[in-house]
N, C-alpha and C positions, 0 to 999 in steps of 0.2 A: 582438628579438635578445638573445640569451643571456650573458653575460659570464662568462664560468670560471676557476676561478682555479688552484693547483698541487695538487689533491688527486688521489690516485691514480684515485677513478670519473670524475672529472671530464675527464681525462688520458683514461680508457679513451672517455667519452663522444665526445669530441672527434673521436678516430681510428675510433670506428663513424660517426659524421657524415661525414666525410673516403670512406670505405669505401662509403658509400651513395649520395654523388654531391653531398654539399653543401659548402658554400663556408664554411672557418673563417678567422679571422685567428688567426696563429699568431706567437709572437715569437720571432726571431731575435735573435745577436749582432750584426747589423748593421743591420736595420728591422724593423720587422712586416711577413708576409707576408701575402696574400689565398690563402688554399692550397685547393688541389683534386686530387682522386685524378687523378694523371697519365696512367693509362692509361684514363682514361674522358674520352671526346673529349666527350660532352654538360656533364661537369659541367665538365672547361676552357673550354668556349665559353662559362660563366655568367661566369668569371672578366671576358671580355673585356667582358660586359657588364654587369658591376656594375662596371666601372672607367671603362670610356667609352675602353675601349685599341683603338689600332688594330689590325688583324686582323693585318698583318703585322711585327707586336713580337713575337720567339719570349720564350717563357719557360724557367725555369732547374728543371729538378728538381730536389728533394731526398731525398738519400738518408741512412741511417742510415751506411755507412763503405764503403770502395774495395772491397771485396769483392760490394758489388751493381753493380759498372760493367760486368759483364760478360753480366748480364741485360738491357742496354738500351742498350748501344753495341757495337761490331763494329772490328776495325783498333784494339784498343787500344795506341798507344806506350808505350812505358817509363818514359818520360818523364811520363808521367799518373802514373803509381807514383810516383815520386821524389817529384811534386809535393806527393803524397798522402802520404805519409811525411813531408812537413817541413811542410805546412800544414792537413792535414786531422786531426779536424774543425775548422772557423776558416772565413773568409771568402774563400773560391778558388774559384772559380767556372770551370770546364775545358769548353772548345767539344771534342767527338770526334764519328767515325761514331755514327752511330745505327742499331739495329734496328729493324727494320718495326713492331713491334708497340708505339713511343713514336707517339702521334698527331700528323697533320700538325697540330693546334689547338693541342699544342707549340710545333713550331719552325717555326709560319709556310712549310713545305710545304722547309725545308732537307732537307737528307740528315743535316746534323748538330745535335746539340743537346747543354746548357749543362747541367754536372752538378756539384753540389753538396751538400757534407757538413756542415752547421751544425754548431755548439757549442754551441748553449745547453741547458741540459739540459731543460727543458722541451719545446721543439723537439724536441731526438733522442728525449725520452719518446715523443712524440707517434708520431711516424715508427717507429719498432719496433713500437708497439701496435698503427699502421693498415698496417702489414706490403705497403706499396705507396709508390711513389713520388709526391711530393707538388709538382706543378707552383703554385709562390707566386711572385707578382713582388711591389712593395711592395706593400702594404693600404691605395693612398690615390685619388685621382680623379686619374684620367690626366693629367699635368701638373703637380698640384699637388705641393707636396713630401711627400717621403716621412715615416710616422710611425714616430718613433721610443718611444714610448705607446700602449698599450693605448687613451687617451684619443682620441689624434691617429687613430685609426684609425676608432674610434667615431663620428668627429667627420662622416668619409666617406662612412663603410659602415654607419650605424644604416638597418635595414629593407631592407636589398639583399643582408646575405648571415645563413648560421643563427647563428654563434659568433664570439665572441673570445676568445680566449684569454688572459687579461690575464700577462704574465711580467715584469714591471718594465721600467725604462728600459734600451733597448737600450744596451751597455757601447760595443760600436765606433760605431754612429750612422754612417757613410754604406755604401753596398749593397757587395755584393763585388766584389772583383776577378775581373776575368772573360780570362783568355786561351786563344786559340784554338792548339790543340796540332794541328790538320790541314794545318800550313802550316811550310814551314825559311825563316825562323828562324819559334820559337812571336812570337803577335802580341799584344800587350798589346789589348782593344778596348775595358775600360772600364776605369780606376785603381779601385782600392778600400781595403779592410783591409790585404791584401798586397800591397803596396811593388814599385814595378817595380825597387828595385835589392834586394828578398829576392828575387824572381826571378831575377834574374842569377845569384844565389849559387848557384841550382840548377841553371837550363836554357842558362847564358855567355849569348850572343847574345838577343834578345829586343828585335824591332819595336814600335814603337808605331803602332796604326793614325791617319791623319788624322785621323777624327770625334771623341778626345779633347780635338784642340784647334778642332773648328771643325763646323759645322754641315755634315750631308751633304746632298747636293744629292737636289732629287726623285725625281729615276729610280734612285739608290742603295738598295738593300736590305740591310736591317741585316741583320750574325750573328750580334747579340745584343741583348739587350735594351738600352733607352738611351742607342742610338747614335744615332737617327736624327731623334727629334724632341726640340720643347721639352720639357723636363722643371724638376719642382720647384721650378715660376715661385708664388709671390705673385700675388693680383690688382694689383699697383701694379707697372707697371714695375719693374728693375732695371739699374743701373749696376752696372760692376764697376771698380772702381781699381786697378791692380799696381804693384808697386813696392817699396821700401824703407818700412817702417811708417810713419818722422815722415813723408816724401813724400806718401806715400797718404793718410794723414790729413787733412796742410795741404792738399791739393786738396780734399779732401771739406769739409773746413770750408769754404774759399773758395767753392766753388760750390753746395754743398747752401740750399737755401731753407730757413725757418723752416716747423717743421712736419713735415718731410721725413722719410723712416727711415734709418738708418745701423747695420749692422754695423760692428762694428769689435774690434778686438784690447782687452783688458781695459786696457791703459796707455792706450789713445788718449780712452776714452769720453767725460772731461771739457771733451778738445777740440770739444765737440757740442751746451752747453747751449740751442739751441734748436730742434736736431732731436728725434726719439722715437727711443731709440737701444738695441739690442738688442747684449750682447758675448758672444763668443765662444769666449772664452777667452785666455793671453796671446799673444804674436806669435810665440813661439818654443814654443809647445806646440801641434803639428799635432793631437795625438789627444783633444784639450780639442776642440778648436776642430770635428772631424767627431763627435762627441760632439752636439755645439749647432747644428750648421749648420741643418739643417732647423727646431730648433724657433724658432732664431731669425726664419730665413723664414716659417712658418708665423705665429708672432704677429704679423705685421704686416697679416694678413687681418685681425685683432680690433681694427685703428686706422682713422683716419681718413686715415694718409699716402698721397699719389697719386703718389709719387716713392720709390725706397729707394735708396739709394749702399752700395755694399762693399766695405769691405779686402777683399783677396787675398795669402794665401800665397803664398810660389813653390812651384816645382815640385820641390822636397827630398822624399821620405820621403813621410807620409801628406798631406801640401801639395799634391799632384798632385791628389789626389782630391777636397780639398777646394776646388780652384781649378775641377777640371772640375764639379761640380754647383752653384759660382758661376756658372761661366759661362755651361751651359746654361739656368740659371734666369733670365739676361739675355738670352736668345738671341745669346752672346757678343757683347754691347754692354761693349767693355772698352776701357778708358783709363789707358795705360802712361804713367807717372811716373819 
């Protein structure tokens, strides 16, 4: 496997790899993606199988800016506009109709599908040059957490797909916000970069779907990616603690074993000297903390802990989101304090 770095042929390389039907990891402002030419249904079905994703997890295209929404969705609201005028490019991820010609190995056999304008300027390089839309979910092993490193991505996908595209550490660190604009009021269905209350400021009203806070049941079919299963789990079990900081600590101290791993807020860590303890950033800085979240999870695959305990944000601001990929990473095993 190839690892590329920001040079202009390497940039063009990429987007002819992409154009041909191969599988690049590509970085984003919010993960690395596993990207494939969107309208080629053989090279997205590679996706599903260098990830080990289930067949019906739709994925998110990505486009170069608002002006290609109209090649690949149908019924577009106005409201997609506005959304795209205050947060694109950035991490907004928009469910609308689809046209016939997005493949069902997109969106899992929906009518609709999950449209997306990155920012990182490597990413939009890439996406102009391969002049097609670029279906990526994270670039990691279905379940595992997502990478936010060219490294972490490597760590996955060495010999399963053609390129990476190394872009430095992802700035935002957890996936986008994804709401679904085919439904009054629009539906919040996964928290992300953008904030359910910058939403508001645009669309007033704005549902949150159940499977944020809780696990869907089997016969439930997701409309977007990372609603529906475990996601971002560590091999070691996960507890998740909520509460107020010193609370959630003192319990984690109290009941964590020697040995154990611990997330935690950068004030709490010395409360921990005989767990393996991973921090996050402080308690009061969410965009610290979805910055670290994954790579925190991830290091604790490289220990011996068979146990890991986590502080929990509340639900403020980018806290949402980092509470939601705590939780699913426990298969919400949570213990309010």
């Amino acid at each position: 496997m190839n690892t590329l770095h920001l040079s202009r042929e390497e940039t063009a390389r990429a987007a002819e790899l992409l154009r041909q039907g191969g599988l690049v990891g590509i970085p984003t402002e919010t993960v690395y993606g596993l990207g494939a030419n969107g309208l080629d249904g053989e090279a997205v079905s590679r996706i599903f199988a260098a990830k080990g994703r289930p067949q019906d997890n739709p994925l998110i295209l990505h486009i170069p800016g608002p002006e290609w929404l109209e090649r690949y969705c149908q019924n577009i609201p106005q409201t997609a506009y506005r959304l795209a005028e205050a947060f694109w490019p950035g991490p907004l991820t928009m469910i609308l109709p689809r046209k016939s010609m997005v493949p069902d190995a997109v969106t899992a056999g929906l009518d609709t599908v999950g449209m997306r304008c990155p920012s990182h300027p490597v990413c939009r390089a890439i996406l102009l040059a391969a002049d097609v839309p670029v279906a990526a979910p994270s670039g990691n092993t279905s379940g595992r957490p997502s990478p936010t490193t060219a490294a972490d991505m490597a760590e996955d996908m060495d010999g399963k797909i053609d390129a990476i595209v190394d872009g430095g550490p992802c700035s935002v660190g957890v996936e986008s916000t994804i709401v679904d604009l085919t439904c009054t009021p629009p539906r919040l269905l996964r928290p992300g970069g953008v904030t359910l209350e910058q939403l508001e400021q645009v669309l007033g009203q704005v549902a949150v779907d159940p499977a944020v806070t809780r696990l869907m049941g089997a016969g439930e079919r997701p409309r977007a990616p990372g609603m529906k299963y475990r996601h971002y789990a560590p091999k070691a079990p996960v507890t998740v603690v909520a509460g107020a900081g010193e609370t959630s600590a003192a319990y984690i101290a109290a009941h964590a074993a020697p040995g154990d791993g611990v997330i935690c807020f950068d004030e709490f860590a010395s409360q921990f000297p005989q767990q393996v303890v991973r921090t996050v950033g402080p308690a009061r800085d969410t965009e610290e903390q979805a910055r670290h979240i994954f790579q925190a999870l991830r290091a604790f695959d490289h220990t011996q802990v068979t146990a890991i305990w986590a502080q929990c944000p509340d639900s403020r601001g980018l806290g949402l989101a980092v509470a939601n990929r705590l939780n699913k990473a426990a298969g919400f095993q949570i213990i309010s304090v």
